[in-house]
C-alpha positions in Angstrom: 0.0 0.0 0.0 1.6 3.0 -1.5 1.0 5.7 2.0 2.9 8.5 0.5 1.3 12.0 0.1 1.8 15.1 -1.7 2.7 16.7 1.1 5.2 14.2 2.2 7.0 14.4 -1.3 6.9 18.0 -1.2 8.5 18.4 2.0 11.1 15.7 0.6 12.3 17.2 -2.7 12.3 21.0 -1.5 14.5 20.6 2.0 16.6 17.1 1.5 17.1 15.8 -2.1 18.9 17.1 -4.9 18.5 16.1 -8.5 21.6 15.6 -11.3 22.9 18.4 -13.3 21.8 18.0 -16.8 24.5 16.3 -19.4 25.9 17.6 -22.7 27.7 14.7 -24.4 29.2 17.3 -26.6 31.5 18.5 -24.0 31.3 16.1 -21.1 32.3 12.9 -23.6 35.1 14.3 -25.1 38.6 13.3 -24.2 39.6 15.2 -22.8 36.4 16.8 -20.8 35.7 20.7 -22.8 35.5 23.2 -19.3 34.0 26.3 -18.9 30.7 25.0 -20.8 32.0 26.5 -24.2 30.4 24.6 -27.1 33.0 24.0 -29.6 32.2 25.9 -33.0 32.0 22.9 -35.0 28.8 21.9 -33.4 26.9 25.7 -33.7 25.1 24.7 -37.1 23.7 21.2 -36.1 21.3 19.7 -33.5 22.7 19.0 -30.3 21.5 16.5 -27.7 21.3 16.9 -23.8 20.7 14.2 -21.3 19.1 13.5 -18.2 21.5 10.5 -16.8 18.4 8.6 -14.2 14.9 8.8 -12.9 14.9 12.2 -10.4 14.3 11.1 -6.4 10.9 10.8 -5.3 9.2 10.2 -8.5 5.5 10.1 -9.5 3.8 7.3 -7.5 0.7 5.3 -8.8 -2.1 7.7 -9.4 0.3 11.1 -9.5 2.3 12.8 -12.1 5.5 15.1 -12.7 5.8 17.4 -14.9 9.3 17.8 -16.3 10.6 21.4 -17.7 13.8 21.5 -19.5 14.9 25.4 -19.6 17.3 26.9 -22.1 17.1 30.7 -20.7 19.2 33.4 -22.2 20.7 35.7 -19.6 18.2 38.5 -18.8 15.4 36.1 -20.2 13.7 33.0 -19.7 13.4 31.8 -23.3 11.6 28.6 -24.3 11.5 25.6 -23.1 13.5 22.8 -24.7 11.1 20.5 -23.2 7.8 20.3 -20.9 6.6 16.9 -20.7 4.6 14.9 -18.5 5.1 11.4 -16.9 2.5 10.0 -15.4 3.7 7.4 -11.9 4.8 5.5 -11.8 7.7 6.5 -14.0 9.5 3.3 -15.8 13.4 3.7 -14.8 14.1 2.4 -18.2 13.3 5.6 -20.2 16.7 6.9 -18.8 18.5 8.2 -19.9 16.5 10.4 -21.4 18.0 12.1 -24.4 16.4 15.7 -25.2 17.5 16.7 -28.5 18.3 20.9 -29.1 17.5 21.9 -32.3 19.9 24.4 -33.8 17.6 27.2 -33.8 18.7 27.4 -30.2 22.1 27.9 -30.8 22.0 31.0 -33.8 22.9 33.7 -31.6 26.3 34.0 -29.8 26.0 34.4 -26.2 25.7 32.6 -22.3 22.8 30.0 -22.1 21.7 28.5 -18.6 20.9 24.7 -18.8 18.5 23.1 -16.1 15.4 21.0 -15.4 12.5 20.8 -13.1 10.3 18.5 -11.9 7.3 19.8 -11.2 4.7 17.5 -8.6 1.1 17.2 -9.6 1.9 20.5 -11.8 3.0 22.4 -8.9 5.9 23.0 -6.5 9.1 22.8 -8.7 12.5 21.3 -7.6 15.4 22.3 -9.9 18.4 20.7 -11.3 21.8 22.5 -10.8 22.5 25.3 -13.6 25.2 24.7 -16.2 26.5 27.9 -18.0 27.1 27.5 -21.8 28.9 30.1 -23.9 27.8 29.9 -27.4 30.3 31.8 -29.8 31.0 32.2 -33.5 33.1 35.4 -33.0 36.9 34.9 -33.2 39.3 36.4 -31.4 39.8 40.4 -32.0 36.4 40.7 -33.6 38.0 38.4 -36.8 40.7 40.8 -37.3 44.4 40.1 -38.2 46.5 40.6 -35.2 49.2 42.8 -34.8 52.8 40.7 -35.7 54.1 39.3 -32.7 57.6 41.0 -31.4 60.7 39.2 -31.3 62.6 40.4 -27.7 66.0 40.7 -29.7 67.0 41.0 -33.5 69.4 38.4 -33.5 69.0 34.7 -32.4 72.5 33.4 -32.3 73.9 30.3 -29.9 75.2 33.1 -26.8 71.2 33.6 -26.9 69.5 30.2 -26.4 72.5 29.4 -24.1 71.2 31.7 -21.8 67.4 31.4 -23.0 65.7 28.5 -23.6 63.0 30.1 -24.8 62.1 33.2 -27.1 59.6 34.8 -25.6 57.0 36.2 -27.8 54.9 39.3 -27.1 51.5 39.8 -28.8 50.3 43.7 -29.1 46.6 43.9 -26.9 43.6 42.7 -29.2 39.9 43.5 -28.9 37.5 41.0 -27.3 40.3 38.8 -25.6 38.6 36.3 -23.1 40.2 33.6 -20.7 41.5 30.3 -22.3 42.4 32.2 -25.9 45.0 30.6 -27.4 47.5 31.8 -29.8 48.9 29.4 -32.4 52.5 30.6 -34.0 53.9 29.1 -37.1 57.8 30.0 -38.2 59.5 29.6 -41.5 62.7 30.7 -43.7 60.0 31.8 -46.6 57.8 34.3 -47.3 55.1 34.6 -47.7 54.9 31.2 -45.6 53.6 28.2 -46.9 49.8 26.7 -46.3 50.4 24.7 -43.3 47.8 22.5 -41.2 49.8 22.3 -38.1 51.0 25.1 -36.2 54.5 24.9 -34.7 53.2 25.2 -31.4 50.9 27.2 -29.1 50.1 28.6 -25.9 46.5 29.2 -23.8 45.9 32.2 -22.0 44.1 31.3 -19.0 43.4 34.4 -17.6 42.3 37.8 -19.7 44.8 39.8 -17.5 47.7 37.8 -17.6 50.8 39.3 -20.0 50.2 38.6 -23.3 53.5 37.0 -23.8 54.0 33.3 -25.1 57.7 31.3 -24.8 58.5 29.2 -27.8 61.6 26.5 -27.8 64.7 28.1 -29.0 65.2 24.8 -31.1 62.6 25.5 -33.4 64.9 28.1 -35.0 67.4 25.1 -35.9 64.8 23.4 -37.8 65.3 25.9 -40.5 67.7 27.9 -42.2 70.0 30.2 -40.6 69.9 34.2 -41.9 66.3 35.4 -41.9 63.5 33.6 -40.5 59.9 34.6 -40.2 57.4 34.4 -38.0 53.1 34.6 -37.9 50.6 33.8 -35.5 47.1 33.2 -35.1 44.8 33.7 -32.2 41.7 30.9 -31.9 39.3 31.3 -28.6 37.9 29.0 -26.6 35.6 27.6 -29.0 37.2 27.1 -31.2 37.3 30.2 -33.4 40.4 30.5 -36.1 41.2 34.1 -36.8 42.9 35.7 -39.5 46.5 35.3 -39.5 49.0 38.0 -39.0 51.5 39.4 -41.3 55.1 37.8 -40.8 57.7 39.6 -38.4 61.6 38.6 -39.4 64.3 37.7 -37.5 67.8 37.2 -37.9 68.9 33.7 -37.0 73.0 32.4 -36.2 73.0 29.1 -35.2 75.2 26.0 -35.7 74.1 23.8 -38.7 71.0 21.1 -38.0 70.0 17.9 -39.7 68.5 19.5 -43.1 67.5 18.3 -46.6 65.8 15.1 -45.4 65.4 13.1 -48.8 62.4 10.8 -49.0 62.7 7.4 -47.6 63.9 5.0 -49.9 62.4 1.8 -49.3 63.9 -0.6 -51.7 61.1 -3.7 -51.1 58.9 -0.9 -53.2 60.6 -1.5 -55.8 58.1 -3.4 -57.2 55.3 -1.3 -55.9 54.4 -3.2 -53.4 55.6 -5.3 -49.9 54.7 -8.9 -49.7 55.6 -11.5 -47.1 58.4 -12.7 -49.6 59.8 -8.7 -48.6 59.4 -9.2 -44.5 61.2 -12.5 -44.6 64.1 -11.1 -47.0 63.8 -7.6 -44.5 62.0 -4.5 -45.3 64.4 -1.5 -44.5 64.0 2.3 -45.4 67.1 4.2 -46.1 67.7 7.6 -44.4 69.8 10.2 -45.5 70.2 14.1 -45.0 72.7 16.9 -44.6 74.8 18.1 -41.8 74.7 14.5 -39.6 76.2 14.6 -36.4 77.2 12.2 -34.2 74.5 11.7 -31.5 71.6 12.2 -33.9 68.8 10.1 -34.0 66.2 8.8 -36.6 62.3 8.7 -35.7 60.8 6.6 -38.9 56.3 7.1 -38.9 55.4 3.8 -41.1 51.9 4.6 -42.0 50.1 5.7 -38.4 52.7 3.8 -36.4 56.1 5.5 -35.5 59.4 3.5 -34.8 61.4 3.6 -31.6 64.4 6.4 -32.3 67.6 5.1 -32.9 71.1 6.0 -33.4 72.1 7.4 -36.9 76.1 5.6 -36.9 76.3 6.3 -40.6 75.1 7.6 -43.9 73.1 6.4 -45.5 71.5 4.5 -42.7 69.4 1.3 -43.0 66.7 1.7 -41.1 64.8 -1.8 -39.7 60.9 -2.2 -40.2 60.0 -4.6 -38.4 57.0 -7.3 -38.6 54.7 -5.5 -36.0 55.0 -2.4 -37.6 54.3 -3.9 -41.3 50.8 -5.1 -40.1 50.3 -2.5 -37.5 47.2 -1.3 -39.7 46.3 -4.5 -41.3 47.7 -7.2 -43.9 46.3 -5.2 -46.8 45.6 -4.5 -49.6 46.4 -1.0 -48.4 48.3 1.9 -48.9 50.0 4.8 -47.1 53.2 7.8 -46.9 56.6 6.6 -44.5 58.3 9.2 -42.9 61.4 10.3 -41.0 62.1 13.1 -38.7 65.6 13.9 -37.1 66.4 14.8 -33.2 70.1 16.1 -32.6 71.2 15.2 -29.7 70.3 17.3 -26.4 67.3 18.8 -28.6 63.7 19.2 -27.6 62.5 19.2 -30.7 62.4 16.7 -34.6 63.3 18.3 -37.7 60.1 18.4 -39.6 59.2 15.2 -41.6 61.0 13.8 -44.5 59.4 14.1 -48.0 56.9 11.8 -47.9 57.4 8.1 -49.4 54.7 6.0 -50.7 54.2 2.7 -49.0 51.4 -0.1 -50.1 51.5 -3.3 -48.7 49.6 -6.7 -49.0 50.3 -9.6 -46.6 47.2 -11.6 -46.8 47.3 -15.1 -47.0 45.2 -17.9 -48.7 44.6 -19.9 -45.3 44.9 -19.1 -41.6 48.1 -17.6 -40.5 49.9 -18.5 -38.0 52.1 -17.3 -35.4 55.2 -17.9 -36.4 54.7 -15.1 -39.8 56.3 -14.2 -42.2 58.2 -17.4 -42.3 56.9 -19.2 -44.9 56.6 -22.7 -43.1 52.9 -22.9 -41.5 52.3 -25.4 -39.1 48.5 -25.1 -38.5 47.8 -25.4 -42.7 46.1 -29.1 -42.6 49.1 -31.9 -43.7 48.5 -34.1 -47.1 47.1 -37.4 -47.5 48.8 -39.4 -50.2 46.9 -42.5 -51.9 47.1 -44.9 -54.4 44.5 -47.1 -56.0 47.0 -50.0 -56.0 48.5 -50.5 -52.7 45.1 -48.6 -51.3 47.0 -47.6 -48.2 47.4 -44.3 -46.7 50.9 -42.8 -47.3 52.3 -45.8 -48.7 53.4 -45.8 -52.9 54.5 -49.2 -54.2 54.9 -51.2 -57.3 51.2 -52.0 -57.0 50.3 -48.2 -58.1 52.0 -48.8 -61.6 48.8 -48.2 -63.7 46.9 -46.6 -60.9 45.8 -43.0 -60.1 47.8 -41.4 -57.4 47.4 -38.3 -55.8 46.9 -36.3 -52.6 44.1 -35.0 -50.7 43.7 -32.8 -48.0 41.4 -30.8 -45.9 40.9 -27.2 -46.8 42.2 -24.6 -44.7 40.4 -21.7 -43.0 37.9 -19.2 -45.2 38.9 -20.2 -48.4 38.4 -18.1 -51.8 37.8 -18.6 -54.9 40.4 -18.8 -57.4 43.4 -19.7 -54.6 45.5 -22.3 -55.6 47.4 -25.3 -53.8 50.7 -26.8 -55.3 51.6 -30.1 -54.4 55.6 -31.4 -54.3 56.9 -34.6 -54.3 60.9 -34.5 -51.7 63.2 -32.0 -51.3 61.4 -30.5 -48.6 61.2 -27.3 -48.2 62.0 -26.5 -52.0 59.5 -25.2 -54.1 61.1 -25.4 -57.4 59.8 -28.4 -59.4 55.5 -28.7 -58.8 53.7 -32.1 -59.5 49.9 -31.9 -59.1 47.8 -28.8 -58.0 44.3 -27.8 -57.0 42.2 -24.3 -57.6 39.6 -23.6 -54.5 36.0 -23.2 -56.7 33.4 -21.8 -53.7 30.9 -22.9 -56.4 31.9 -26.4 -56.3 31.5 -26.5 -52.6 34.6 -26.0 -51.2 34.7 -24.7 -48.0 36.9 -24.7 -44.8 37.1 -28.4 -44.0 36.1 -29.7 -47.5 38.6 -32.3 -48.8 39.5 -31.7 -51.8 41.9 -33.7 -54.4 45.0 -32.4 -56.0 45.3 -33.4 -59.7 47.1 -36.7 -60.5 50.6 -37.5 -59.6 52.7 -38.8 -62.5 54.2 -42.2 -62.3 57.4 -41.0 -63.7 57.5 -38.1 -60.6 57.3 -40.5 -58.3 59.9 -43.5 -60.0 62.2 -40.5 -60.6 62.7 -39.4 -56.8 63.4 -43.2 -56.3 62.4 -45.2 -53.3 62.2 -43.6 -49.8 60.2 -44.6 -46.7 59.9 -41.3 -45.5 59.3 -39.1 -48.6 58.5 -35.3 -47.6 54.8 -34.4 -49.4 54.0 -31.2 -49.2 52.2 -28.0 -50.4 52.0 -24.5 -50.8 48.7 -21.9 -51.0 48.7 -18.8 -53.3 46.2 -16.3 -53.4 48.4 -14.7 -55.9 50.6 -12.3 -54.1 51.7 -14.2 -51.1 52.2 -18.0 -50.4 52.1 -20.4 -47.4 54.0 -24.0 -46.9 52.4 -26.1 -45.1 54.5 -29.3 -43.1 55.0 -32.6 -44.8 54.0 -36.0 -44.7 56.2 -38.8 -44.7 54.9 -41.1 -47.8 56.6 -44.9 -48.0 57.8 -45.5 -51.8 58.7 -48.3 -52.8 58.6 -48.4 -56.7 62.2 -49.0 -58.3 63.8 -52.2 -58.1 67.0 -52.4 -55.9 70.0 -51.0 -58.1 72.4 -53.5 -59.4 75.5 -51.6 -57.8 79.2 -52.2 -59.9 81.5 -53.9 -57.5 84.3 -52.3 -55.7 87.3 -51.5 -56.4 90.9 -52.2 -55.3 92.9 -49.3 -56.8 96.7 -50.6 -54.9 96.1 -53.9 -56.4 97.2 -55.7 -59.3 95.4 -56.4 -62.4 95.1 -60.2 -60.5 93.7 -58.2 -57.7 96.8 -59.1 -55.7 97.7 -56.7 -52.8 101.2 -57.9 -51.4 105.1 -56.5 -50.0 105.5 -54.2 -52.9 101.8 -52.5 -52.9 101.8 -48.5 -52.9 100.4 -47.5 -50.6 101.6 -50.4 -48.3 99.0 -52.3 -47.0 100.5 -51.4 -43.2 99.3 -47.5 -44.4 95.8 -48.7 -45.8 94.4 -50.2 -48.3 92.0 -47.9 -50.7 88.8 -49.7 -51.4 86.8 -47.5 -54.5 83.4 -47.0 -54.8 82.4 -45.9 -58.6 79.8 -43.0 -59.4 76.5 -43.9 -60.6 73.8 -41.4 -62.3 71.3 -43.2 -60.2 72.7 -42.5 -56.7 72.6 -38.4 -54.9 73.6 -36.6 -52.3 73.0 -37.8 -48.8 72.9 -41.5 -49.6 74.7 -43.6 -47.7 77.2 -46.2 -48.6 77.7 -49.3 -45.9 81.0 -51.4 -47.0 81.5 -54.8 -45.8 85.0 -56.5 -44.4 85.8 -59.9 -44.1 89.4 -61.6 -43.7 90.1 -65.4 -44.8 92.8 -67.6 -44.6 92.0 -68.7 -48.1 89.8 -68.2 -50.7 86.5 -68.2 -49.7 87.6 -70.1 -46.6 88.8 -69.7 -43.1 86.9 -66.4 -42.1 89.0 -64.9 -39.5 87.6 -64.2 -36.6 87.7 -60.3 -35.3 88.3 -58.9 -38.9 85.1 -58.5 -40.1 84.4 -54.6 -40.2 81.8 -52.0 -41.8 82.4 -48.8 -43.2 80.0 -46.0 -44.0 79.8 -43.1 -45.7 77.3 -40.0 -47.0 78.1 -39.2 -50.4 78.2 -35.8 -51.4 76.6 -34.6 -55.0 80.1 -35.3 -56.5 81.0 -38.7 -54.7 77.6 -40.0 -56.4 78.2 -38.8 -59.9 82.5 -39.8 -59.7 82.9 -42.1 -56.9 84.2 -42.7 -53.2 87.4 -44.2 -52.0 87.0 -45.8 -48.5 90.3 -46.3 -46.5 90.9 -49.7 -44.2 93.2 -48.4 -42.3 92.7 -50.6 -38.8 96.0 -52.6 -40.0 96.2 -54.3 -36.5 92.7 -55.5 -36.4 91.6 -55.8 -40.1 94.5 -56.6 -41.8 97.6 -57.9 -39.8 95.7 -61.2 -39.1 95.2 -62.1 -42.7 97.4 -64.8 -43.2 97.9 -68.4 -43.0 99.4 -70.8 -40.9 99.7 -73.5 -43.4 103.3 -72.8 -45.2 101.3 -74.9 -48.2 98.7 -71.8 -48.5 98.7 -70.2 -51.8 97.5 -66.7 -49.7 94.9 -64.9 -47.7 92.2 -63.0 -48.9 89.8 -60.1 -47.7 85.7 -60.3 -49.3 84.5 -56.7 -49.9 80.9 -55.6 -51.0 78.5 -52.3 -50.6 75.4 -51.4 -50.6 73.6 -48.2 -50.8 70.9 -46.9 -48.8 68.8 -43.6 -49.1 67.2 -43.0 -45.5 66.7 -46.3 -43.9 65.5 -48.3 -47.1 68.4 -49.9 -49.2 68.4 -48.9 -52.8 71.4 -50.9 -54.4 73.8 -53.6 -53.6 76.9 -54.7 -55.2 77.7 -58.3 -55.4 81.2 -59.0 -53.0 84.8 -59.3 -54.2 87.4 -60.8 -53.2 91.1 -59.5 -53.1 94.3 -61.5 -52.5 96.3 -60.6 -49.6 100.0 -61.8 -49.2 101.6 -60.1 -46.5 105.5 -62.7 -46.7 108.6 -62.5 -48.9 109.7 -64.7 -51.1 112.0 -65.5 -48.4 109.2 -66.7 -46.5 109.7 -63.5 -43.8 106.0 -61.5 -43.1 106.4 -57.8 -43.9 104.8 -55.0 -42.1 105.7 -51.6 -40.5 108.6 -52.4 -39.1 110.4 -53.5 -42.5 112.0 -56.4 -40.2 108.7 -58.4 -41.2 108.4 -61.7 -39.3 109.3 -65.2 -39.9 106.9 -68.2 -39.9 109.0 -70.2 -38.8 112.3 -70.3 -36.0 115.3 -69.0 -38.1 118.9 -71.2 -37.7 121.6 -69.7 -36.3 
C-alpha cells in the first residue's frame, strides 16, 4: 500500500534531495572533458542533444504525475523551453537516460545559455536541477581581425642567446574582445610569404584575460630551419574554437650551428616493385635515411603509415633503417596503402626536424589460409598436412609397385575461409624447396569447397614419383597462393617403394694388381691402408649412404678370421655420387695384420669386400662381394709389415 502523500514528497524534494545536473555529451564525452561550458564551433550549425542521466528522487507514485521542464534561458530572459513533458507514476526507470535533442535554432545567436530542469509534482511545487553555464560563440578572437605581428625580444637569435634562454619569448600587441583560455597558435618559416600549413608549430592558452600577453617558444625550433632570416606569424583561436585571420610575418635574424637538413624521402627498396609482400618481410623491409649536416648523436624517428618507430642511433650515412614485422601489419595485412616518414632529433634537442618528403608505402600480406604465429616465415604449421593414396597399394601414405597403372594423388582438408580462385601446389621430396610442382588444386566456392572440405590435388605422375626413387619417409607437401603471397604447409612422410633395388658395380681395389693381388710391394703399403673404390653412378645423390662390408680369410672363400670382419660408411656428397668414393681400411692391426695363413702350403689370404647403398633407412642398391688376394711374406718366406723387419713363420737357424 503506496501511503505516501503530496505533502510528504513536497517536504522531501524541497529541503533534502537534490536532482543531477543535466549532461551535454558534446562537452562532457570528449577526451579530454571541454571546461567552462564552451560549445566547440564545429557543433553551432547542427542539433545537439542533452541528457538527463536517471529517474529524479521521489518520482511520481501510482495515481500522480510530474511534470518535467527542460529550460534553455538566455541571460536576462527566460526563453523557451527545450522540453515540458509529462510522466504519469509510476515513472519506468528504463526511459533513462532520457535524451532531449536541441535543435539548432537554439544555438544562432552568440552568447551565455543556462541549462537546467524541473520536476514539477502534480503540476506544482518545482524542484530544480543544478545550472550549467554554456557560452555559445561564432566570434573569433579580436572581432576576426588580423592581429598585430608578434615582437621578437631581440633582433638576433645566435647560440650566446639560447644558451642563456631556452625560450624566445614572444609578445603579442593587446587585441579586442580577448577572453580567458584564448589561445594563440604561432607558425615560423625561412620563406615568405609562408607556406599553407595544417599544423602550427606550437601554441600557448591564456588562462586568464589579464595575464601578460607573452607566449615562450623553444629556442630549437629556430634550428629546424635555415639560418639568416627567418619569419614568423601567428594566429589567435578562442575557446571555442574560433580561427582568426592570420597576422602578417615579423623577421628575424637567426645564427645558429648547422642542424639535420634536406631530409630526402625514404627509400624503401622492397617498393621497388610497388608493393611489400611477405616474400619482402622475410628477405627484411628496410628504409634508407639520408640528409645533410649529420652529427654524431643524432637520431632517426621513422612514422610507417600511423605507427612510429622507436628512435635510434644514426652511426652512418646512409642508414638502413629496420621495419619490423609489428610495424608492417600495425594497420592490417592489406591491400592497403600509405606515406613513411622520418624526422631527425640532434642530440640534447627538444624538438624533430620536420618530416622527410613523404614516401609512398602499399603493402599486402594476406594469406590464402589461416596464419599462424610464427609469420612471415613461410613454413605454417596449422595449414592441414596431405594425405597421399594410391588405387594399387590402397593404403594411406604408402606408394609401391602395385600403383603402376593406378591413379595417385593427394588429398587434403581445406584450410580456413577459403576463396575462390586460390590455388594449392603439391611437391613430391626436397622439402622445403618449391622449385619443381607435381599436381595442383584451384579452390572453386561454387563447387562446394569450403573450410574443412577435402579436396583432391590433380594426379601424380608415375614418372614423378619412380624418378625421386624409393624412400620410406618421402617429404609431401604444399604451398597456397592467393596470388601475391604463399604459405608452406608441413609434410607428410609417404613410403615409396617403386624402383627395383639398383644393381650396384663392384668395388674397387685401386693398390692392387690387375690379378687383384695386394702384397710386400703394394703403394700405398698395405701397413698404411688399403684404398677400397666405390664408382659413381647417375642413379645415386647426395646424402645417400654407402655401408661397405669386411671380411678376412685364410683362403679363398675359406677360413673367415675371426675379429676382422668390419663396416664402413659413408654419405656421399653430390660429386661422390656422380664420380665415386674411395673408402680407406686403415685398422692394420685388427683388419689386416691377421690375414694370413698358418699353413706354409697356403697359396695366400684374402679379404671379401661388397657395398650397398641406402637412401634413408631403405636400401636402394647392392653390389655383389669381391674378393682380393692378400699376401703379407717375402719370397724368403719373412712376413712384412711396419717395421720392414717383417716376421718369420717359422724359427730361423743360427
Amino acid at each position: 500500500m503506496n501511503t505516501s502523500n503530496p505533502r510528504r514528497r513536497r517536504v522531501s524534494r524541497s529541503n533534502i534531495l537534490s536532482f543531477s545536473e543535466i549532461k551535454v555529451p558534446i562537452l562532457d564525452d570528449a577526451v579530454p572533458p571541454i571546461i567552462e561550458g564552451y560549445i566547440p564551433r564545429e557543433y553551432l550549425d547542427s542539433d545537439i542533444e542533452v541528457v538527463i542521466e536517471e529517474l529524479w528522487p521521489e518520482s511520481a507514485p501510482e495515481g500522480s504525475f510530474d511534470v518535467l521542464v527542460v529550460h534553455w534561458r538566455r541571460s536576462g530572459s527566460e526563453g523557451e523551453p527545450l522540453l515540458r513533458r509529462r510522466f504519469n507514476g509510476p515513472i519506468d526507470p528504463a526511459i533513462f537516460p532520457l535524451r532531449i535533442p536541441v535543435d539548432r535554432r537554439y544555438l544562432e545567436n552568440d552568447g551565455t545559455v543556462l541549462l537546467s530542469y524541473e520536476v514539477l509534482e502534480q503540476g506544482t511545487l518545482p524542484t530544480s536541477s543544478p545550472t550549467r553555464v554554456l557560452v555559445l560563440d561564432r566570434t573569433p578572437p579580436n572581432n576576426n581581425i588580423a592581429p598585430q605581428v608578434p615582437e621578437f625580444p631581440v633582433s638576433i637569435i645566435d647560440e650566446d642567446y639560447l644558451a642563456e634562454n631556452p625560450t624566445v619569448n614572444m609578445r603579442i600587441p593587446f587585441y579586442t574582445g580577448r577572453r580567458a583560455w584564448d589561445r594563440v597558435e604561432y607558425y615560423l618559416s625561412d620563406e615568405t610569404p609562408p607556406p599553407e600549413r595544417d599544423t602550427p608549430d606550437g601554441f600557448f592558452d591564456f588562462v586568464s584575460e589579464t595575464e601578460p600577453l607573452v607566449f615562450p617558444v623553444p629556442g630549437d625550433l629556430f634550428r629546424l630551419y635555415r639560418n639568416g632570416l627567418q619569419y614568423m606569424h601567428i594566429v589567435l583561436r578562442d575557446r571555442s574554437g574560433n580561427p582568426g585571420p592570420r597576422s602578417i610575418q615579423t623577421p628575424v635574424i637567426v645564427d645558429l650551428d648547422p642542424s639535420p637538413s634536406d631530409l630526402q624521402a625514404l627509400v624503401v627498396p622492397a617498393m621497388v616493385n610497388g608493393l611489400i609482400d611477405r616474400q619482402d618481410a622475410r628477405l627484411g623491409v628496410v628504409g634508407k635515411v639520408l640528409y645533410d649536416n649529420w652529427q654524431e648523436g643524432d637520431h632517426v624517428t621513422v612514422t610507417w603509415g600511423a605507427t612510429p618507430l622507436s628512435p635510434q642511433p644514426v652511426t652512418q650515412l646512409p642508414l638502413d633503417v629496420s621495419i619490423p614485422w609489428e610495424t608492417l601489419i600495425a594497420q592490417g595485412l592489406g591491400q592497403a596503402s600509405g606515406v613513411a616518414t622520418y624526422t631527425i632529433t640532434r642530440t640534447g634537442g627538444t624538438l624533430p626536424t620536420p618530416p622527410s618528403p613523404p614516401t609512398v608505402i602499399r603493402w599486402n600480406f594476406t594469406v590464402a589460409g589461416q596464419d599462424h604465429g610464427d609469420a612471415p616465415q613461410l613454413l605454417n604449421l596449422d595449414l592441414p598436412a596431405v594425405m597421399v593414396w594410391g588405387e594399387g597399394s590402397m593404403t594411406e601414405n604408402l606408394i609401391d609397385i602395385r600403383d603402376q597403372d593406378q591413379r595417385i594423388y593427394a588429398s587434403v582438408p581445406l584450410y580456413h575461409r577459403p576463396q575462390d580462385g586460390e590455388k594449392l601446389t603439391l611437391y613430391w621430396g626436397n622439402f622445403p624447396s618449391t622449385a619443381v610442382p607435381v599436381a595442383h588444386y584451384t579452390v572453386d566456392v561454387s563447387k562446394g569447397d569450403a573450410e574443412g572440405s577435402i579436396v583432391e590435388f590433380s594426379d601424380i605422375p608415375w614418372n614423378v614419383i619412380t624418378g625421386a626413387g624409393n624412400n620410406d619417409r618421402m617429404p609431401v607437401y604444399y604451398t597456397t597462393s592467393n596470388g601475391v603471397n604463399e604459405q608452406l604447409a608441413n609434410f607428410t612422410n609417404v613410403t615409396v617403394a617403386v624402383v627395383p633395388i639398383l644393381s650396384l658395380t663392384q668395388v674397387k681395389f685401386p693398390s692392387a694388381t690387375a690379378d687383384a693381388w695386394i702384397n710386400c710391394q703394394t703403394v700405398p703399403p698395405m701397413w698404411d691402408h688399403i684404398p677400397l673404390g666405390i664408382p659413381g653412378n647417375t642413379q645415386l645423390r647426395e646424402g645417400d649412404a654407402v655401408l661397405l662390408s669386411w671380411q678376412g680369410y685364410e683362403g679363398f672363400f675359406t677360413g673367415p678370421i675371426d675379429g676382422t670382419e668390419d663396416s664402413l660408411l659413408h654419405f656421399l656428397s653430390a660429386e661422390e655420387a656422380k664420380k665415386g668414393y674411395i673408402f680407406k681400411q686403415d685398422n692394420y692391426e685388427e683388419k689386416i695384420k691377421p690375414i694370413r695363413s698358418d699353413n706354409p702350403a697356403s697359396v695366400g689370404s684374402s679379404a671379401l669386400v661388397s657395398y650397398e647403398v641406402l637412401r634413408g633407412t631403405r636400401i636402394i642398391g647392392r653390389a655383389r662381394e669381391r674378393q682380393v688376394k692378400i699376401d703379407q711374406r717375402y719370397s724368403s718366406g719373412r712376413y712384412c709389415g711396419p717395421d720392414e723387419d717383417g716376421e718369420q713363420d717359422s724359427p730361423v737357424n743360427e
